[in-house]
DRENKOLLO-372872 format. One record per residue (C-alpha): x, y, z; chain. Coordinates in steps of 0.2 Angstrom, whole numbers. Layout:
BEGIN
+-------+-------+-------+----+
|     X |     Y |     Z | ch |
+-------+-------+-------+----+
|     X |     Y |     Z |  A |
...
+-------+-------+-------+----+
This chain:
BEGIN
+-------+-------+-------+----+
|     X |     Y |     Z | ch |
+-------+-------+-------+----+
|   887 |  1333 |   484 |  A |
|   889 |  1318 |   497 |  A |
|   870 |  1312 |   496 |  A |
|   872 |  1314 |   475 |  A |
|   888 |  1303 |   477 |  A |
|   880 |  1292 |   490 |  A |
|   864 |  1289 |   477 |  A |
|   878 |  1286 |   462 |  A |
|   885 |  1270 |   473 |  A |
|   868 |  1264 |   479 |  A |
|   863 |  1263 |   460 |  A |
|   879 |  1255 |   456 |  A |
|   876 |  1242 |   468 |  A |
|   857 |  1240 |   462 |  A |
|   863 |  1238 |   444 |  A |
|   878 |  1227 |   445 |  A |
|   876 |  1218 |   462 |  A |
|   859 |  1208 |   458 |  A |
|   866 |  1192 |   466 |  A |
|   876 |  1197 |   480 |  A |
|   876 |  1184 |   494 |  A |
|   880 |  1196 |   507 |  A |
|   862 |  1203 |   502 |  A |
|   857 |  1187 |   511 |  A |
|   867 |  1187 |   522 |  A |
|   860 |  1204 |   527 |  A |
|   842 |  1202 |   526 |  A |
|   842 |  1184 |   534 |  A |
|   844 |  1188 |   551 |  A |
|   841 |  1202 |   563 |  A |
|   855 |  1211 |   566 |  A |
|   848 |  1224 |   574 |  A |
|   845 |  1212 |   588 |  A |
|   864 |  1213 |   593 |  A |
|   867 |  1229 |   599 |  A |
|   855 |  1230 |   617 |  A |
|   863 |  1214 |   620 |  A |
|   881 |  1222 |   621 |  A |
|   877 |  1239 |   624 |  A |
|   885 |  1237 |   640 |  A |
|   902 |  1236 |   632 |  A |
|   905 |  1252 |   631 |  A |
|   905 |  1266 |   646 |  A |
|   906 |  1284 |   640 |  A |
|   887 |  1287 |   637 |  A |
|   889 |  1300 |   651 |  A |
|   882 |  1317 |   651 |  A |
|   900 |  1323 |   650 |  A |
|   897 |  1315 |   631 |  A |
|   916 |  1311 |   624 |  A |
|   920 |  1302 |   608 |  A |
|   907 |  1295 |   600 |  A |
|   908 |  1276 |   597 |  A |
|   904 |  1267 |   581 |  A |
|   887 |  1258 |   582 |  A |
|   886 |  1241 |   588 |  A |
|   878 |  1234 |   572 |  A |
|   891 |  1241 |   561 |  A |
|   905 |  1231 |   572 |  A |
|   895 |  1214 |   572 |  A |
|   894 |  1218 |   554 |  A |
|   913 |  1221 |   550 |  A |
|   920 |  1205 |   563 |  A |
|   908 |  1194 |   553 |  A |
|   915 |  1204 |   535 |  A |
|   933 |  1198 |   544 |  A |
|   929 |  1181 |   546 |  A |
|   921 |  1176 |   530 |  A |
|   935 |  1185 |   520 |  A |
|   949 |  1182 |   528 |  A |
|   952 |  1199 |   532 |  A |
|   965 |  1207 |   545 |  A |
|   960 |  1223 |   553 |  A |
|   968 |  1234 |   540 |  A |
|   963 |  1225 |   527 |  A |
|   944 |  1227 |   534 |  A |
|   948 |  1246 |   537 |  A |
|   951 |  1248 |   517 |  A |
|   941 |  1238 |   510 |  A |
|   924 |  1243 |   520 |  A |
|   928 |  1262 |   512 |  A |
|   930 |  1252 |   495 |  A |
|   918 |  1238 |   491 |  A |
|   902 |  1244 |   487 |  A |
|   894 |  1227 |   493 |  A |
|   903 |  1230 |   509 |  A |
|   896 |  1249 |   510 |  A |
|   879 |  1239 |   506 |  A |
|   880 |  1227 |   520 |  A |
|   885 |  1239 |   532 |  A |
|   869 |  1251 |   526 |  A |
|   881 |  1265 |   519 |  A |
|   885 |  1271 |   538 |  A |
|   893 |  1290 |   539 |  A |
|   904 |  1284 |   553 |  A |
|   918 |  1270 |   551 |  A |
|   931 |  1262 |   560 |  A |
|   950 |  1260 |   559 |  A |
|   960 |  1246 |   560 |  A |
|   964 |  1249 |   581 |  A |
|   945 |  1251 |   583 |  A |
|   940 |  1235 |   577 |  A |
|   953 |  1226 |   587 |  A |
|   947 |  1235 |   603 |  A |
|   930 |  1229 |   600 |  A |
|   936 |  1213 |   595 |  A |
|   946 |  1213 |   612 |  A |
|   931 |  1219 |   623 |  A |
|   921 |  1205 |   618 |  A |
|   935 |  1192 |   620 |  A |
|   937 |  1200 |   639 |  A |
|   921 |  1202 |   645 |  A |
|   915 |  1185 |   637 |  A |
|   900 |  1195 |   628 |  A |
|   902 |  1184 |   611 |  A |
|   895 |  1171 |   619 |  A |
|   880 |  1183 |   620 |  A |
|   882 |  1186 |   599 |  A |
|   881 |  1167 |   597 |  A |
|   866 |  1162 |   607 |  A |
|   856 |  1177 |   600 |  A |
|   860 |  1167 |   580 |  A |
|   855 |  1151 |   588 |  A |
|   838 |  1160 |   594 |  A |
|   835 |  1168 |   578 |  A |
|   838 |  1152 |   569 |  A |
|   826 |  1140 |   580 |  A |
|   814 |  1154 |   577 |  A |
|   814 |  1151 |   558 |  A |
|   812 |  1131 |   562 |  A |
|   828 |  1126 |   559 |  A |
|   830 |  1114 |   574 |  A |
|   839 |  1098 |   576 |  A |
|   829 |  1082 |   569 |  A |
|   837 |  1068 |   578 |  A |
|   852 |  1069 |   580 |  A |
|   871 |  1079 |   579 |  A |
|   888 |  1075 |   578 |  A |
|   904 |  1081 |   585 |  A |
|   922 |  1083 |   581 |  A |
|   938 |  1094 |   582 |  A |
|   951 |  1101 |   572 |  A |
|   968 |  1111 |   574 |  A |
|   968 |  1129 |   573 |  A |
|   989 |  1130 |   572 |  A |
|   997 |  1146 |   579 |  A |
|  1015 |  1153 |   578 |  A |
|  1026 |  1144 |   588 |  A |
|  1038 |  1157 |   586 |  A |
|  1059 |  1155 |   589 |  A |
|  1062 |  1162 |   607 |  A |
|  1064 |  1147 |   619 |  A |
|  1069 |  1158 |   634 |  A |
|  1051 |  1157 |   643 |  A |
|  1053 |  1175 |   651 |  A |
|  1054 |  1184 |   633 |  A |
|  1038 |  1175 |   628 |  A |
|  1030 |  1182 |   644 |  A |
|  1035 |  1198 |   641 |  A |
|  1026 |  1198 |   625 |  A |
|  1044 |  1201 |   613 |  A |
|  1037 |  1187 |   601 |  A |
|  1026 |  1182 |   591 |  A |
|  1023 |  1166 |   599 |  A |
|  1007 |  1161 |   605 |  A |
|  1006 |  1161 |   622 |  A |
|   996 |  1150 |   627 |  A |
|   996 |  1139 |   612 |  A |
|  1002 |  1122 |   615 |  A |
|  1011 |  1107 |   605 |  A |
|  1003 |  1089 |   601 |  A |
|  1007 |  1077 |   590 |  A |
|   994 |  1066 |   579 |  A |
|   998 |  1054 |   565 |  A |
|  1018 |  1057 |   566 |  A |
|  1014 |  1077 |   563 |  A |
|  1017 |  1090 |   576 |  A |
|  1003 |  1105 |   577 |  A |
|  1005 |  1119 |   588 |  A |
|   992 |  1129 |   593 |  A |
|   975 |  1128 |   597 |  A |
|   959 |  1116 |   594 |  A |
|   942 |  1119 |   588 |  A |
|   928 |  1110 |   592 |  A |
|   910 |  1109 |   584 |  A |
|   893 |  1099 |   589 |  A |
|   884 |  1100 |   572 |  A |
|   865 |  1096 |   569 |  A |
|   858 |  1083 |   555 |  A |
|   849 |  1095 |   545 |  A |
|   855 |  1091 |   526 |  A |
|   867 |  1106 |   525 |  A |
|   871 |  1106 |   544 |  A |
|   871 |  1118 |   556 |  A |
|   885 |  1122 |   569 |  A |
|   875 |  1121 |   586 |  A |
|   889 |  1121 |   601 |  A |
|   908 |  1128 |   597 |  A |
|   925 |  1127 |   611 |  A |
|   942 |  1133 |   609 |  A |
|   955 |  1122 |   619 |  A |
|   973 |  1121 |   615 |  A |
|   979 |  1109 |   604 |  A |
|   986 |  1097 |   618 |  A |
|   969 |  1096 |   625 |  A |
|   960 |  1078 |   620 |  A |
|   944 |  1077 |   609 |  A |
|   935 |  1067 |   624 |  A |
|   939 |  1080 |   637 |  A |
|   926 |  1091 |   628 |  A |
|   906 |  1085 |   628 |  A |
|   894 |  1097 |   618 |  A |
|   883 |  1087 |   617 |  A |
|   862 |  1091 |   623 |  A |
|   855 |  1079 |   633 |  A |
|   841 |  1066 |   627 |  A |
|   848 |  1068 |   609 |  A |
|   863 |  1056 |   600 |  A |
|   878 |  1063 |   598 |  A |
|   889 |  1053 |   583 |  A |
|   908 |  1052 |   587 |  A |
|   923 |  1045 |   580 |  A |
|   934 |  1034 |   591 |  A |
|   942 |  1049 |   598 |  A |
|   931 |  1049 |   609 |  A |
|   930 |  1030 |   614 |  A |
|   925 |  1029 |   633 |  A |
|   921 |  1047 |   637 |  A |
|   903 |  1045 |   641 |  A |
|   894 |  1062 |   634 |  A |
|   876 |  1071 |   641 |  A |
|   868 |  1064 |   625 |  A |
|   863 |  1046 |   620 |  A |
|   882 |  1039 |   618 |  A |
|   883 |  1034 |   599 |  A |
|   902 |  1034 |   598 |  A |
|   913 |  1022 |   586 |  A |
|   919 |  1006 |   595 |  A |
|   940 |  1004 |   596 |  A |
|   950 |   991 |   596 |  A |
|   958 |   988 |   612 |  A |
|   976 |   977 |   616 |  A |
|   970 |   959 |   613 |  A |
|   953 |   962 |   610 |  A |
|   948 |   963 |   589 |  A |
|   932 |   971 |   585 |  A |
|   918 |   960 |   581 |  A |
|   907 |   962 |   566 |  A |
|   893 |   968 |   576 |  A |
|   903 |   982 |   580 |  A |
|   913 |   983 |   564 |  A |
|   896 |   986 |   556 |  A |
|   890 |   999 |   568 |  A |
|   907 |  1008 |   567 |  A |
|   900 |  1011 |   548 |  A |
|   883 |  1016 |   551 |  A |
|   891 |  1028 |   565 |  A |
|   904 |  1033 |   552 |  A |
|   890 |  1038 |   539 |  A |
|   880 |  1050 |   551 |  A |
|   893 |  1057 |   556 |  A |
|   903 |  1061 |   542 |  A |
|   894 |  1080 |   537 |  A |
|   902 |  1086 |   554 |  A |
|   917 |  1089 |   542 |  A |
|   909 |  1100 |   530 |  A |
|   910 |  1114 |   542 |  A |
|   929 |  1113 |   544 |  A |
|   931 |  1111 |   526 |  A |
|   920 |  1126 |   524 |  A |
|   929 |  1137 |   536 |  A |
|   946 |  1130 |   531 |  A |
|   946 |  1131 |   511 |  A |
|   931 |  1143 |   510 |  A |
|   936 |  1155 |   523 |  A |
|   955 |  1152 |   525 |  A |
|   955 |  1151 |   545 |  A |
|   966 |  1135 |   550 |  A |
|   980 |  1147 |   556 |  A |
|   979 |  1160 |   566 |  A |
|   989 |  1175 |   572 |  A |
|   981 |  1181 |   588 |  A |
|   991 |  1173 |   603 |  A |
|   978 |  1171 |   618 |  A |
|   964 |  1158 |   619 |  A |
|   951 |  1172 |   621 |  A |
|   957 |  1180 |   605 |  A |
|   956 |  1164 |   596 |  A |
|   940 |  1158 |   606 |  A |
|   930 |  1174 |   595 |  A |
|   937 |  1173 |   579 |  A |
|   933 |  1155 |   579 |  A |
|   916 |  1161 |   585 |  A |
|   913 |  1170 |   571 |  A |
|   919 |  1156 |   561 |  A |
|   905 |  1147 |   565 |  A |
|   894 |  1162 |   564 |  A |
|   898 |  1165 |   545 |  A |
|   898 |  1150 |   542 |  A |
|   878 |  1145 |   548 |  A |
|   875 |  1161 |   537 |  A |
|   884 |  1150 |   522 |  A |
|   877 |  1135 |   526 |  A |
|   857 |  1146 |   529 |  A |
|   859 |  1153 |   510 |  A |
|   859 |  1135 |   505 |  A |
|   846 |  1127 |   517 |  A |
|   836 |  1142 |   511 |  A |
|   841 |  1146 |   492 |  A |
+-------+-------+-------+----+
């Protein structure tokens, strides 16, 4: 009776799902490349056997689910037993995870560090198909904002008894106050670029204290960064400085500058309109650090189905 209701939902996906983008999504890269990498994340694969864990793949697969639908971890626990394109993506698996499942593998990886792992195995994969930077990248940052929350006794936000970030900090920009955390990208010049280099600071934390950039190859900045000399071949706007007025020459470069830069802010807008993360409700940098990860990672799958299409 299963494998009869299991072919009836295949078929409905054949027949009704004909352009699915997470049909890409799922036959674009190698997923199956994920799991040796973080096989170590788990230690109960002992001859004295115990619970047995979800596969790998099928957590890399629900994370990325999260992050391009703005999903929380109940709302993924429901709707990966609900959407047939979600069943699809995730190859119909007989074993699924609850909501504390995937925040335990979500909270392994932000621990150990292993998403870093995830990200340079998407960059492999995606050199591999000879998408590479041309001649140049950009970089820039954006706020993540957080809950400030109301308690102002420092020991109740210690303890954990609010919602408040706890490591989030404040920062003003333009006559606004943003608290939170920051998200920084080094972006490639392909036509629909690709997310290269990614860091997570707090919000307080300057643009120029960052430096993603590679060696040998521009890096395009706005004035933000104005004297922070980078690893790559320095093409940052010129600013204004007390007494000192911008020449043309420079006013002029500014625009060029301005120009090659300017696709750096189709990822955020992607990531902020398309897949709703600007705010976030985890509290520590780590937590935030690997959802904005996988961010980027949905996101280079988006910006792939066009390069590609």
């Amino acid at each position: 009776m299963a494998n009869l209701l299991d072919e009836s939902i295949k078929e409905k996906y054949r027949q009704y799902f004909i352009n699915d983008p997470l049909k890409f999504m799922k036959e674009t890269i190698d997923w199956s490349s994920f799991p040796p990498l973080l096989r170590d994340l788990y230690h109960n694969e002992t001859e004295e056997g115990g619970r047995p864990n979800i596969p790998i793949i099928t957590m890399v697969k629900i994370l990325f689910l999260q992050s391009l639908y703005n999903l929380s971890d109940q709302q993924a626990e429901t709707l990966i037993h609900d959407r047939i394109s979600f069943m699809n993506f995730l190859d119909y698996p007989d074993l699924l995870p609850d909501a504390k499942t995937i925040w335990y593998f979500r909270e392994r990886l932000s621990r150990t560090g292993r998403d870093s792992i995830i990200w340079k195995e998407l960059q492999r994969q995606l050199d591999s198909k000879g998408i590479r930077i041309k001649r140049g990248t950009a970089q820039d940052a954006t706020f993540i904002t957080s809950d400030p929350g109301h308690e102002k006794h420092e020991e109740t936000r210690e303890l954990g008894k609010t919602r408040r970030s706890k490591d989030g900090t404040f920062t003003k920009k333009n006559n606004r106050t943003y608290f939170g955390y920051k998200g920084h990208l080094l972006t490639d010049d392909n036509q629909v670029p690709i997310i290269r280099s990614y860091a997570v600071t707090t919000a307080s934390t300057h643009d120029s204290r960052i430096d993603l950039s590679r060696p040998g190859i521009p890096v395009y900045r706005d004035k933000g960064y104005f004297g922070a000399k980078p690893k790559g071949y320095d093409a940052t706007m010129n600013r204004a400085m007390r007494g000192f007025k911008l020449s043309i020459r420079s006013i002029m470069r500014n625009k060029r500058i301005s120009r090659k830069r300017a696709l750096v802010e189709y990822p955020f807008a992607v990531m902020k309109r398309v897949f709703h993360f600007s705010h976030t409700l985890v509290t520590l940098s780590r937590r935030v650090r690997v959802k904005f990860m996988f961010s980027c990672f949905s996101y280079n799958l988006f910006a792939l189905n066009i390069l590609e299409g």
